[in-house]
C-alpha positions in Angstrom: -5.9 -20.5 -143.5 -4.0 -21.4 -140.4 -1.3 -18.7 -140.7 -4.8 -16.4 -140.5 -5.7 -18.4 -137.8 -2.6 -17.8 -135.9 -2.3 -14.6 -136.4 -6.2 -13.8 -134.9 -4.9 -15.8 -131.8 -2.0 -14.3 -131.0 -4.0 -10.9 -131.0 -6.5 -11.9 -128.7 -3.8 -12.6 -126.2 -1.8 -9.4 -126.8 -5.5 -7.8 -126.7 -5.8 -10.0 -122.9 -2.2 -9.2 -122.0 -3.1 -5.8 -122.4 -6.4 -5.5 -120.4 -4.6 -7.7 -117.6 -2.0 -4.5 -116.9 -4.7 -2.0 -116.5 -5.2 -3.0 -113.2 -2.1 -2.6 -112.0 -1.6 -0.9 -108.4 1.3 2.1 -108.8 5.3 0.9 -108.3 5.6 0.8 -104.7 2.3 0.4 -103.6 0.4 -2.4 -101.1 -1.3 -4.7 -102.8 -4.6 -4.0 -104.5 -7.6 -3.9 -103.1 -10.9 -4.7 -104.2 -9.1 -4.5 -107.7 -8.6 -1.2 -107.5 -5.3 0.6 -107.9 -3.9 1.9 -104.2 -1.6 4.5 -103.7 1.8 4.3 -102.2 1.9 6.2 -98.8 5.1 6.9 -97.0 4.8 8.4 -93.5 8.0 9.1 -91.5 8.8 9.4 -88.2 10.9 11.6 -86.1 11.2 8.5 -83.6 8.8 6.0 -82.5 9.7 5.6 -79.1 8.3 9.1 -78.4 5.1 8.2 -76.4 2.9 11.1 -78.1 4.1 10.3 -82.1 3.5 6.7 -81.1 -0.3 7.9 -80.4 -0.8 10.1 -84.0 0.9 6.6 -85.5 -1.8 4.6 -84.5 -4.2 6.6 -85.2 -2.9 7.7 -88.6 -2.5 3.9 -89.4 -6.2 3.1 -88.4 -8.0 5.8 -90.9 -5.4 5.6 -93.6 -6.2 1.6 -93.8 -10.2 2.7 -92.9 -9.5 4.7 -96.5 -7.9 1.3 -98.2 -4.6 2.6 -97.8 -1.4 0.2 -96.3 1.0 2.9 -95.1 4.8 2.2 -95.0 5.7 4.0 -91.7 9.4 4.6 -91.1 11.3 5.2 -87.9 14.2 7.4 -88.6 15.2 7.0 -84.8 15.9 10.7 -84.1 18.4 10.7 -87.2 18.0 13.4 -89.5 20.7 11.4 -92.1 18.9 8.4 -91.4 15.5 10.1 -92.6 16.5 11.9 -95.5 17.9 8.5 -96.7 14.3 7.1 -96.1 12.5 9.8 -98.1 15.4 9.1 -101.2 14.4 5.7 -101.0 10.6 6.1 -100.8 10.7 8.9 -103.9 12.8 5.8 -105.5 10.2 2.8 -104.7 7.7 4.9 -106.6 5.5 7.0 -103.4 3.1 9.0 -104.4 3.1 11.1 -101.1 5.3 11.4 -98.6 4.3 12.6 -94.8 7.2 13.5 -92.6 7.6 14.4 -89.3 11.2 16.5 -89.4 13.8 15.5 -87.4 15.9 18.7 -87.7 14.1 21.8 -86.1 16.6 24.2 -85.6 17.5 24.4 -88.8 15.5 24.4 -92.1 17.9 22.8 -94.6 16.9 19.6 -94.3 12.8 20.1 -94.5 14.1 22.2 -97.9 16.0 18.7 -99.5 12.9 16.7 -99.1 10.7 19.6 -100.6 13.3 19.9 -103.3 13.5 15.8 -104.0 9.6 15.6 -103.2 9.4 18.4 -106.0 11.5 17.3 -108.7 9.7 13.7 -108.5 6.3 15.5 -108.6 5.3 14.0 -105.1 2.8 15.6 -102.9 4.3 16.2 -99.5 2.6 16.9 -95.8 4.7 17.8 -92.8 3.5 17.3 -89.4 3.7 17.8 -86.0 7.5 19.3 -85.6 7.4 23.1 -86.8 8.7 23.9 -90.4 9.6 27.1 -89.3 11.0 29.1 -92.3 7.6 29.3 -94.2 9.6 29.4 -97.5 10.2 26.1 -97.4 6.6 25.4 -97.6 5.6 28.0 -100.0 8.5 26.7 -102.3 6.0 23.7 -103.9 2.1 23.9 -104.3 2.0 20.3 -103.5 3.5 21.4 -100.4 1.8 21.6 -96.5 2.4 21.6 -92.9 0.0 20.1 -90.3 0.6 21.0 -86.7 -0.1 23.1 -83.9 0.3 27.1 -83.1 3.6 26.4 -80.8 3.1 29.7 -78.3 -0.6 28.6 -77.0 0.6 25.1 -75.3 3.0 27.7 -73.3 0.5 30.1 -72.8 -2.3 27.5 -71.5 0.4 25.5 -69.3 1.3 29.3 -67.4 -2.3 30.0 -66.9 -2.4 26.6 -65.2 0.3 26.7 -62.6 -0.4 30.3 -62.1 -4.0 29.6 -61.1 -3.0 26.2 -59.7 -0.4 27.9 -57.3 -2.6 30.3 -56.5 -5.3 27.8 -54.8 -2.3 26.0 -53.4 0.5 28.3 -52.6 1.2 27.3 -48.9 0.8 23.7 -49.1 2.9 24.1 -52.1 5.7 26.1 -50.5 6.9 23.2 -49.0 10.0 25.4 -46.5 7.7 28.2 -45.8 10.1 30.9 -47.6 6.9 32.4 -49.3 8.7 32.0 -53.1 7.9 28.9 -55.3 11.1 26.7 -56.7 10.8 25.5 -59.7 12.9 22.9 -62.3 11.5 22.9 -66.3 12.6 20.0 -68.1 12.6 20.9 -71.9 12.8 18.9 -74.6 15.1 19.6 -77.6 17.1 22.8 -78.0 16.1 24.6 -81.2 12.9 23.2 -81.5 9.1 25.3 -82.1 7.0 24.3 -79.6 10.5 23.3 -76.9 11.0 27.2 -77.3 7.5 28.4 -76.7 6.3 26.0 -74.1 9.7 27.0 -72.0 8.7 30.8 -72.2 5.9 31.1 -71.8 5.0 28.5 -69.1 7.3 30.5 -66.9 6.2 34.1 -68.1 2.5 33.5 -67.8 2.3 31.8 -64.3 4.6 34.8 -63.9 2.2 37.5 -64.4 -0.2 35.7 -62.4 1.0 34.9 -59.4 3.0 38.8 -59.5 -0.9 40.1 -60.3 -2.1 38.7 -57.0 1.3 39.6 -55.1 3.0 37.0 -54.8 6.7 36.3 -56.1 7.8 35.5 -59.5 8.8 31.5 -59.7 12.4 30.8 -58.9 14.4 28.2 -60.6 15.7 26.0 -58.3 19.3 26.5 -59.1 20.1 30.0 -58.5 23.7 29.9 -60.3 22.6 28.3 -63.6 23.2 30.4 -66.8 20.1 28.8 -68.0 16.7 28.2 -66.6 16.2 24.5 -67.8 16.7 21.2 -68.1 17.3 19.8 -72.0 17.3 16.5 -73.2 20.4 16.3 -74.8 19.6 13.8 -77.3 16.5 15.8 -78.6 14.2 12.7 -77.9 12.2 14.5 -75.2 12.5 11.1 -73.1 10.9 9.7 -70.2 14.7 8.9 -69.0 16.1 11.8 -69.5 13.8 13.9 -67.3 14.1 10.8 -64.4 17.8 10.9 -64.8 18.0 14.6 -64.2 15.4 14.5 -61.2 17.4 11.2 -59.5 20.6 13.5 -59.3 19.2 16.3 -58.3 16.8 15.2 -55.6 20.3 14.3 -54.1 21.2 18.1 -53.1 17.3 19.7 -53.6 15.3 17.7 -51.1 13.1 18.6 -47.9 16.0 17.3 -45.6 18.3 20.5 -46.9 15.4 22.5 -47.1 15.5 23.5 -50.4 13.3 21.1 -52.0 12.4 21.5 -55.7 8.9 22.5 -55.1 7.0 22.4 -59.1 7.8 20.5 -62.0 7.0 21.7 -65.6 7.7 20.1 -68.4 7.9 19.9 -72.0 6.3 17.1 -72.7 3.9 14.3 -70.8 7.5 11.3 -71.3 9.2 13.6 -69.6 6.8 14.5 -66.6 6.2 10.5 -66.5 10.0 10.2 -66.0 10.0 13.5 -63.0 7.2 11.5 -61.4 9.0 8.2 -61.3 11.9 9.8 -59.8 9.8 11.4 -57.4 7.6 8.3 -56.4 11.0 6.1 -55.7 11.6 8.3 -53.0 8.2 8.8 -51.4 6.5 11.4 -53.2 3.6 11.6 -55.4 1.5 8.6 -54.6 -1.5 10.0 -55.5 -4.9 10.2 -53.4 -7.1 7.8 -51.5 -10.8 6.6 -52.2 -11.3 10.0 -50.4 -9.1 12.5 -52.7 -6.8 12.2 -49.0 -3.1 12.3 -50.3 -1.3 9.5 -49.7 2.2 11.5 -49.3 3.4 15.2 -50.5 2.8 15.5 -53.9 4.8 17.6 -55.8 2.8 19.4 -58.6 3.6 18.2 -61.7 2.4 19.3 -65.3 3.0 18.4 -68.8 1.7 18.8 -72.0 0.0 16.3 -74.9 -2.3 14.7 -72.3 -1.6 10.9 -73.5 -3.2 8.1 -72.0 -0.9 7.6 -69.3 -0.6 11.0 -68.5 -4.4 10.8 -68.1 -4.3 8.3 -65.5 -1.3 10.1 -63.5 -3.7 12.7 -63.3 -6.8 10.6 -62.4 -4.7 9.1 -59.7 -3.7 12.7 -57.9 0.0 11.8 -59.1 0.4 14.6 -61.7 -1.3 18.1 -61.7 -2.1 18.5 -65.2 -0.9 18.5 -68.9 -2.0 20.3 -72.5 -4.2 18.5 -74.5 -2.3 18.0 -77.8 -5.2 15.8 -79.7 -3.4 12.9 -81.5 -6.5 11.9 -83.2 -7.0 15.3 -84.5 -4.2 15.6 -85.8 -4.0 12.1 -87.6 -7.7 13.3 -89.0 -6.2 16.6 -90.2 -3.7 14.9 -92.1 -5.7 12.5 -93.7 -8.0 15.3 -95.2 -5.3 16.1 -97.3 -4.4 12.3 -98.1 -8.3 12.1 -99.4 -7.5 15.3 -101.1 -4.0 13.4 -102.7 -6.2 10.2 -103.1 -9.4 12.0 -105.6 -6.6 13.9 -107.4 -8.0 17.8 -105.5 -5.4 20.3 -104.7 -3.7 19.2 -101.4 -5.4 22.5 -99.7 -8.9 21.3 -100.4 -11.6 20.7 -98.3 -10.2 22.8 -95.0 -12.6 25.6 -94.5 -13.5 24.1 -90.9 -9.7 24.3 -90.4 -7.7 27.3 -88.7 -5.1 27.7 -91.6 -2.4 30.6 -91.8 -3.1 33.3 -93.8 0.2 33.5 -95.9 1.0 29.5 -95.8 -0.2 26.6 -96.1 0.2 25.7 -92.6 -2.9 24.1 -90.5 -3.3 24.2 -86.8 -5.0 21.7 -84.5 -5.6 23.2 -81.2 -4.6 22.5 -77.7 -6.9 22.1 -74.8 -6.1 22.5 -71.3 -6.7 19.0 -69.6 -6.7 18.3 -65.5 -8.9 16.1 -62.7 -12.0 17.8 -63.8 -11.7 17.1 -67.6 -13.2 14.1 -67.4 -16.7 15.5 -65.5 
């Protein structure tokens, strides 16, 4: 009788053992909530310092914790090594979807190993923001998409601004009266999508305007270069890079030799915060008065992502203008598809009110031109 006894005991444990693991969140995965199982997500990073990413990062972090989810966010410090290590080691801790923003743009290769590893684990995986170019990479796994934006139109807005912008302004820009605007573009990374398009076409479009209405094509500021621009050389699209170049350049270009550099484009918003600085340490750009009155020569500047301090550079007469590239939206994009990941849909679900590419599953958040009058 106790033998039977035993035996009925130690079943009802197994029995409570057994409904005690059903609960059990996925390997890898924050702690449950609610007693619910969560899914692991891993979200990587081309580099946190850059002052846009940092933007989608907090704003990815907020709705994917508003959706129960703890992300593990990884800063591969522009290192393309460094981040395919982090993806091998995320696959390994057991993620169930991994969201990368590539380090590596001017070649595909590395975008193709995570697809491949992402693949043979059977791991959903979203890139964003930095162009997956090749569109085989994408199309080689279903559980595969790209959220971003349509590279060329950032370009083509930022032209249409400094051509219309010079236009309004063209004498008080031409600063030595030679009737022909100088120009410096600061570009980001070599290589890169949107680096490409923005340089192009920025220059090409204010082009055709100002050359419409008769007036000279830009002019880069230094005749003899073999190319028209300025690179960050360590592909971060930094703040420092841009003031570095401007500091030793204001040194020969200046108003004192008559040749001083008379518009700024730029790449990116870091880098036209970086122009400004350089310009503002030596008495330009202060902005406007209580009145709109200048309060020195400011030389136009314009960027493109619109961040917040960008906004406020503008607000305070300091900076021209800059191309909206929405952070939000783009965080809100993304997380579609983790919703799709997270109630087990196909990754492509749910984005008819999406503009998607016809032959990829590519998604693209628009741009929006953004100056003083933006705000109403």
């Amino acid at each position: 009788m106790k033998k039977k006894l035993a035996l009925i005991l130690a079943a009802v444990m197994m029995l409570g053992l057994f409904a005690g693991c059903s609960n059990k969140a996925p390997t890898g995965s924050g702690d449950p909530t609610g007693g619910e199982d969560t899914m692991r997500v891993d979200v990587f990073y081309y580099d946190f310092s850059d002052i846009y990413i940092s933007t989608v990062r907090a704003a990815m972090d907020e709705q994917l914790k508003a959706m129960g989810i703890e992300p593990n966010n990884w800063d591969a410090a522009g290192s393309q090594p460094t981040q395919t290590d982090q993806v091998n080691t995320a696959i390994t801790a057991g993620s169930d979807l991994l969201i990368v923003n590539i380090v590596e743009t001017a070649t595909s290769a590395p975008a193709q190993d995570i697809v491949n590893a992402a693949k043979s684990a059977g791991i959903p995986v979203i890139f964003f923001n930095r162009e997956v170019a090749e569109n085989d990479v994408i199309n080689s796994y279903e559980k595969c998409a790209f959220v971003g934006t349509n590279a060329p139109d950032a370009g083509h807005m930022q032209g249409e601004m400094i051509g219309n912008y010079l236009l309004d302004n063209y004498d008080a820009v031409d600063l030595n009266g030679d009737g022909v605007i100088s120009y410096v573009m600061f570009k980001g990374q070599e290589g890169n999508a949107e680096a490409e398009a923005r340089t192009q076409f920025a220059v090409e479009d204010a082009d055709k305007i100002l050359t419409e209405a008769g007036k000279p094509a830009l002019s880069y500021y230094d005749a003899a270069a073999s190319t028209k621009y300025l690179v960050d050389t360590e592909g971060k699209w930094s703040a420092k890079a841009a003031n570095d170049y401007m500091v030793a350049l204001l040194g020969s270009y200046n108003e004192g030799n008559n040749n001083m550099v008379e518009l700024i484009i730029c790449n990116n918003d870091g880098m036209a915060e970086g122009a400004i600085s350089a310009l503002q340490n030596v008495g330009y750009n202060k902005g406007v008065d209580e009145n709109g009155e200048p309060l020195s020569t400011n030389i136009p500047v314009f960027g493109v992502d619109a961040t917040d301090s960008a906004k406020a550079l503008i607000k305070a007469g300091s900076m021209v203008g800059s191309i909206k590239q929405d952070a939000v939206g783009m965080a809100t994009t993304i997380n579609t598809l983790v919703k799709n990941v997270k109630d087990g849909a196909e990754l492509m679900a749910n984005t008819d009110q999406f503009t998607v590419d016809s032959d990829v599953a590519k998604i693209r958040v628009p741009y929006a031109m953004y100056d003083a009058s933006s705000e109403g």
